[in-house]
PARO-748647 format. One record per residue (C-alpha): residue number from 1; z, x, y. Coordinates in steps of 0.25 Angstrom, whole numbers, m for minus. Example, Ala and Ser with C-alpha at 12.3 -4.5 7.8 and 13.67 -1.06 7.14 Angstrom:
<recs>
REC	1	31	49	m18
REC	2	29	55	m4
</recs>
This chain:
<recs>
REC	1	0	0	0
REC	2	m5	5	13
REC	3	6	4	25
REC	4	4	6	37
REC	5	10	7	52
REC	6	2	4	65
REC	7	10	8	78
REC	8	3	3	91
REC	9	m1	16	100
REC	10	10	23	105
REC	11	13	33	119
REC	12	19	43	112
REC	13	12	55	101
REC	14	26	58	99
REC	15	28	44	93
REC	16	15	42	86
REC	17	18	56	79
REC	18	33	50	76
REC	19	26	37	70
REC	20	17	47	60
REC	21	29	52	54
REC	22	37	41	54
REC	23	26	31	48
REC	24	24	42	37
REC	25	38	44	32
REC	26	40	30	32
REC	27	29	29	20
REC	28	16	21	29
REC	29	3	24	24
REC	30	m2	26	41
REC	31	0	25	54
REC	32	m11	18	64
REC	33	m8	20	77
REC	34	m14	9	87
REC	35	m23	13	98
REC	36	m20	7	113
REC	37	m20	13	128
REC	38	m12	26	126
REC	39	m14	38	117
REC	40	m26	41	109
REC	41	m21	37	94
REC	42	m30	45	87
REC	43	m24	58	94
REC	44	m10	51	92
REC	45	m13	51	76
REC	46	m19	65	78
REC	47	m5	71	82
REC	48	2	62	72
REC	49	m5	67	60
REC	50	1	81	58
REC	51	14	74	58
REC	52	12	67	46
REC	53	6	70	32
REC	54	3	56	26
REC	55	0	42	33
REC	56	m12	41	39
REC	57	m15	39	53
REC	58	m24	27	60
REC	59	m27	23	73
REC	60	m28	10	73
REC	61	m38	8	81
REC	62	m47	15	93
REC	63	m57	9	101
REC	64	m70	12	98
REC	65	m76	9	110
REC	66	m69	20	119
REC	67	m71	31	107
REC	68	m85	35	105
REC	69	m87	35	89
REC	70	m88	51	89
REC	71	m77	53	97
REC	72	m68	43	87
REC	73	m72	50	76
REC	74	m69	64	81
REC	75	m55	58	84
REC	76	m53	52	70
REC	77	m57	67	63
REC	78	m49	75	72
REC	79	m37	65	70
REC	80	m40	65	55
REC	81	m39	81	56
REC	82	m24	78	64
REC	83	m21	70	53
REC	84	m26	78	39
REC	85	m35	66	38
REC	86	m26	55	39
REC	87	m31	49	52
REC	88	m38	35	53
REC	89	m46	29	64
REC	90	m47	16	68
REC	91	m56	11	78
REC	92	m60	m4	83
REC	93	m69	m10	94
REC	94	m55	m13	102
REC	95	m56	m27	110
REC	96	m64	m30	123
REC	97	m51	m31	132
REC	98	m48	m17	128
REC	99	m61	m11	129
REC	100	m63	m19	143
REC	101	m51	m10	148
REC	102	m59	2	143
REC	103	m71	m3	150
REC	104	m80	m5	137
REC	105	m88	m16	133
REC	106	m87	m19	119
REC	107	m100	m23	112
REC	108	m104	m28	99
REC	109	m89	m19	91
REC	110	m94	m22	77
REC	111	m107	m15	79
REC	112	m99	m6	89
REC	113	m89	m3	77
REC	114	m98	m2	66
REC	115	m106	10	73
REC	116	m93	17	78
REC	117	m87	16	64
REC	118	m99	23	58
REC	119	m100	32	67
REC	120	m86	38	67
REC	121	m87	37	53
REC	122	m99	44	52
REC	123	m95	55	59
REC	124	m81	56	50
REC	125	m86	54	38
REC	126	m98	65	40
REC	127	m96	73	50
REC	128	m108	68	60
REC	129	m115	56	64
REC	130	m127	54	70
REC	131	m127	37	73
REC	132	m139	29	77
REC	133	m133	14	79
REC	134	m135	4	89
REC	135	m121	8	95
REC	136	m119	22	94
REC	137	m130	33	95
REC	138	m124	45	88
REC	139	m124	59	85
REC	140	m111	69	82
REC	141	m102	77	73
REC	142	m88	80	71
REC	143	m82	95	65
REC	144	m67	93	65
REC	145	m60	100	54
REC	146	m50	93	45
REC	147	m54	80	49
REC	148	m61	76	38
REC	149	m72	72	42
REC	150	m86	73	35
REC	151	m81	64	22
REC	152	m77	49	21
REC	153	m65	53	14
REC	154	m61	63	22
REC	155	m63	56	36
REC	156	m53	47	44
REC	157	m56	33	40
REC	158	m61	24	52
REC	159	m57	11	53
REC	160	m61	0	60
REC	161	m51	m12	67
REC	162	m56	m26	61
REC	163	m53	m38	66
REC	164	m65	m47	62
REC	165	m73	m48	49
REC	166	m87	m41	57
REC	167	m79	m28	60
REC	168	m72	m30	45
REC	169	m87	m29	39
REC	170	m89	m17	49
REC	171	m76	m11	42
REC	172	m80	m12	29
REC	173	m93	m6	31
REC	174	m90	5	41
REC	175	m76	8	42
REC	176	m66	16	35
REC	177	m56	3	37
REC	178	m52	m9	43
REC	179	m40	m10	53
REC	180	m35	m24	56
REC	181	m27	m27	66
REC	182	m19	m40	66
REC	183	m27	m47	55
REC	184	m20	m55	45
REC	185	m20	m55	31
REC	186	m28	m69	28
REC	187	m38	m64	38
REC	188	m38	m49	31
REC	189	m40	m54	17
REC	190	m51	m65	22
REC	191	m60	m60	32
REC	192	m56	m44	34
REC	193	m56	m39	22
REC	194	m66	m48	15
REC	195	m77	m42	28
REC	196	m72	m28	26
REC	197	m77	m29	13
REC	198	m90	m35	16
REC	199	m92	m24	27
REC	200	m89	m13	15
REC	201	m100	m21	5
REC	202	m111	m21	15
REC	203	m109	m7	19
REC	204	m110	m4	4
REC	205	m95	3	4
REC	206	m87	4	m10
REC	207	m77	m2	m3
REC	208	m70	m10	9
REC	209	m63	1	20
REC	210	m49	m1	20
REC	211	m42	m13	27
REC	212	m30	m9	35
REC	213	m24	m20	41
REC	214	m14	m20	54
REC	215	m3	m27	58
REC	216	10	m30	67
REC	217	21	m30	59
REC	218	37	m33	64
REC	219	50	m35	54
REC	220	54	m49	61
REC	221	56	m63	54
REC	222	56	m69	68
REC	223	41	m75	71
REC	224	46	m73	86
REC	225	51	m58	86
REC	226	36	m57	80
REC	227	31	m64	91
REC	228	39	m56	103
REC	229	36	m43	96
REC	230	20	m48	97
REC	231	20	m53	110
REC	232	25	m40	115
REC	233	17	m30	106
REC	234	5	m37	102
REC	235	2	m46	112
REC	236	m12	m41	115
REC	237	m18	m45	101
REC	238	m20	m62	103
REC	239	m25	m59	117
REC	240	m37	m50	110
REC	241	m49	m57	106
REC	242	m53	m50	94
REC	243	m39	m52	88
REC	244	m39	m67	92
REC	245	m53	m70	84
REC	246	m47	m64	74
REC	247	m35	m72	72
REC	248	m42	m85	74
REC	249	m52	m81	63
REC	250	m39	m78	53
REC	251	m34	m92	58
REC	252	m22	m86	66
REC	253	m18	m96	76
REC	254	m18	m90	91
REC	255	m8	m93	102
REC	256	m17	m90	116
REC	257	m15	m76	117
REC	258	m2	m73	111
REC	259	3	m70	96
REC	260	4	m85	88
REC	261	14	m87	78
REC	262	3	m87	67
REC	263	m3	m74	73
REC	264	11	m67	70
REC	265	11	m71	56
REC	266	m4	m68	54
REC	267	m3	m55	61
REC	268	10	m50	61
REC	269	16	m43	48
REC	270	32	m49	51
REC	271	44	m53	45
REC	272	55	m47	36
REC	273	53	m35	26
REC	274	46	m44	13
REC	275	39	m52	23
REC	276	31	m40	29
REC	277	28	m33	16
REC	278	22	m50	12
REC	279	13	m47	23
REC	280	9	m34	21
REC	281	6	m36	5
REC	282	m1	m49	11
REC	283	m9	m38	20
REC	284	m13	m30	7
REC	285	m18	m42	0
REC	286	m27	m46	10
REC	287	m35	m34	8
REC	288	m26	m23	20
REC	289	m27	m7	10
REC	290	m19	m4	24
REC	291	m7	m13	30
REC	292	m2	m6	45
REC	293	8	m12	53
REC	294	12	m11	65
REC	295	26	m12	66
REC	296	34	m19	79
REC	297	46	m21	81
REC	298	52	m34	87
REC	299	66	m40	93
REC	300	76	m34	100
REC	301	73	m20	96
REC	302	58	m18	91
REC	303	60	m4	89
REC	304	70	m5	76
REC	305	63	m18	73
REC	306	50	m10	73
REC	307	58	3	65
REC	308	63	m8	55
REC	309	49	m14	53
REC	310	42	m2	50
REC	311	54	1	39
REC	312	51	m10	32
REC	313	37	m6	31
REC	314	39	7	27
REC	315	45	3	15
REC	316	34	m7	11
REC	317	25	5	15
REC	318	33	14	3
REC	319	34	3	m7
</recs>
């Protein structure tokens, strides 16, 4: 069973480094960091991987719209050399209210992703690329030693953010993974899995890539201490677009813009100690190789709250 922790982006190298450590001892299988307004989180990982000797380490995810696809992937190798090849990159078309801060106008972001994904990949898997698509028009190489780049099973696996059953099928057949974000489980096992699958078979892979699914999680039984701890931490997610199309196609109710009680349940992993590991084994059967959580503390002090929530997992992690 693949446990991991996802910690939002924080200010401090110091702490990210601390987290790596911590994350390892207590059993995980990784640690993704979040990707947001302050440090790079790739250089953050970078720094955090000679600290460590075992988890791997994710970046869940970049913009790929800021990041030219040569630039991502030369990141990617140099992190993976930080990290003995342990580093993963996940990247995502992001959402038009944050690429309209940058000044970008998103356009078409399945096609968008599909190129990206083969580019970068491209240039790990082989060393060099020379790309002729409709998007993206190019020539380049990449020498960096211990990166391992140059083999497919050497290289650090890109993954792509999926939300949708288009960008699933462009997963499947062109990504090393699928990262999802706030999806739950009926909607995993229905329309996420069953499109990753289908993207994989009309690429003509052996296989499906990996599905690693994402989600809060808080040690509470009260509905409302989940509430407070969304409405502080997570309230951005109803107000965006993508995530609310994706909620009403999994038959999650809405409240305007704010976090419903059947979106807590849906996409919140919550309650005592059995009820959590119920909803992670849920996770697993509905097709997740990879369960990260994100854990947050809630009540009158969120900080032991969190420290208590992320011991219980550690031991579901170990057992």
């Amino acid at each position: 069973m693949k446990l991991s922790l996802l910690f939002p982006e924080t200010r401090s190298l110091e702490a990210v480094r601390a987290l790596a450590v911590a994350t390892e001892s207590q059993g995980f299988h990784g640690l993704w960091l979040g990707s947001a307004f302050g440090f790079d989180p790739v250089m953050a990982l970078a720094m955090a991987g000679p600290v460590t000797s075992r988890i791997a380490l994710g970046v869940a995810v970049i913009p790929s719209w800021p990041r030219h696809p040569v630039v991502a992937a030369q990141q990617a190798a140099t992190a993976n050399a930080a990290c003995s090849g342990r580093f993963r990159l996940g990247i995502g078309p992001s959402h038009v209210p944050v690429m309209d801060m940058y000044g970008i106008e998103m356009d078409r972001p399945v096609s968008h992703s599909r190129e990206y994904l083969d580019v970068v990949r491209t240039l790990l898997h082989t060393g060099a690329v020379d790309h002729r698509g409709e998007r993206f028009q190019v020539q380049g190489f990449l020498d960096i030693e211990g990166s391992g780049i140059g083999s497919p099973t050497t290289a650090p696996p890109v993954l792509l953010a999926v939300l949708r059953p288009q960008m699933a099928r462009v997963a499947g057949g062109h990504a090393d993974g699928a990262l999802c974000w706030l999806t739950p489980a009926p909607y995993l096992a229905g329309v996420v899995a069953p499109a990753l699958n289908r993207g994989a078979v009309d690429a003509e892979r052996d296989s499906p890539p990996p599905l690693v699914v994402e989600l809060p999680c808080a040690l509470a039984t009260d509905r409302e201490a989940v509430h407070a701890m969304a409405a502080a931490d997570l309230a951005i997610y109803p107000q965006m677009p993508y995530y609310r199309n994706m909620f009403e196609a999994a038959g999650v109710t809405l409240d305007g813009r704010r976090w419903s009680d059947d979106m807590i349940d849906a996409a919140v992993v919550w309650g005592d100690a059995s009820r959590i590991g119920e909803q992670v084994a849920a996770l697993f059967a509905a097709g997740a190789d990879e369960v990260v959580l994100s854990p947050f503390g809630v009540g009158a002090d969120p900080e032991a709250s969190q420290a208590e929530c992320i011991a219980v997992l550690s031991e579901l992690a170990r057992t």
